[in-house]
N, C-alpha and C positions, 0 to 999 in steps of 0.2 A: 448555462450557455458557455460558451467558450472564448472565444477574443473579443474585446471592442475595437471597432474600426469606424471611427466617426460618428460618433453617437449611435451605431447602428450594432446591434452583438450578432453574430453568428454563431450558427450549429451546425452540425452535420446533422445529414439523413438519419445517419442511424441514430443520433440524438436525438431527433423530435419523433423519431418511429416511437422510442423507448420510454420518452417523458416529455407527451403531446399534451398531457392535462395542465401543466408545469407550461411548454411553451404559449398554450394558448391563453393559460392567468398572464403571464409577462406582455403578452399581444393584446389582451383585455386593457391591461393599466396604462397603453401607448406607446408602446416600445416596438422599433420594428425589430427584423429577426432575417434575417440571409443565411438562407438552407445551401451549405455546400457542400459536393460531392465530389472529392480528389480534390480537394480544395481550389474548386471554383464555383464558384456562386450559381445555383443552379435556379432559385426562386426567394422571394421574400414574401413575408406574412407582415401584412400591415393590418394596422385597429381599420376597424370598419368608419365609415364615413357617417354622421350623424344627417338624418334630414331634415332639411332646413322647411318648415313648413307640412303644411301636405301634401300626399301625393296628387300628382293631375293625372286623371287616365282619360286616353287618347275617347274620341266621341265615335263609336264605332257606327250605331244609327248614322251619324252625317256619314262616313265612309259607305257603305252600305248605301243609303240612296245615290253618293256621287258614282257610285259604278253600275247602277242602272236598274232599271225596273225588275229585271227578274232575279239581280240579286237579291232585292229586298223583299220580294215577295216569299221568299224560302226556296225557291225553284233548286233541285239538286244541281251541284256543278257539272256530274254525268252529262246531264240533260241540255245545261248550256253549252256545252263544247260539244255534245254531236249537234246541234242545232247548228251552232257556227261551223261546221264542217260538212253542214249538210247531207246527214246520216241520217237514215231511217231508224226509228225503234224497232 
């Protein structure tokens, strides 16, 4: 890495092009990282965020009934937008 600037090191682009395996172990151990290019900060690589728990995935069945009968039924979306348009097949 190149300078420390507030607990935080930067690289250049060309630096992490060259020795990404390198910046991504230092990103692994918690370290962030400010990629800049002409020496201005163009992006930062932060440690991933751990999760707290399980994941919740959204109830898609409930969505699916709250939008109506022919959602749920499988009816193609084709089929419900010339209906609502009132198109013939």
């Amino acid at each position: 890495m190149c300078d420390i600037v507030s607990n935080m090191k930067t690289a250049t682009v060309r630096h992490v092009q060259h020795n990404f395996a390198a910046v991504l172990e230092a990103v692994r151990k918690g370290q962030e990282i400010a990629i800049t290019k002409r020496g201005t900060v163009v992006a930062r690589i932060v440690p991933a965020r751990k999760a707290k728990g399980p994941i919740t995935w959204p109830d898609s069945a409930a969505r699916m009934k709250r939008l109506g009968p022919r959602a749920a039924t499988g009816t193609p979306a084709s089929r419900i937008i010339r209906e609502m348009r009132g198109e013939r097949f």
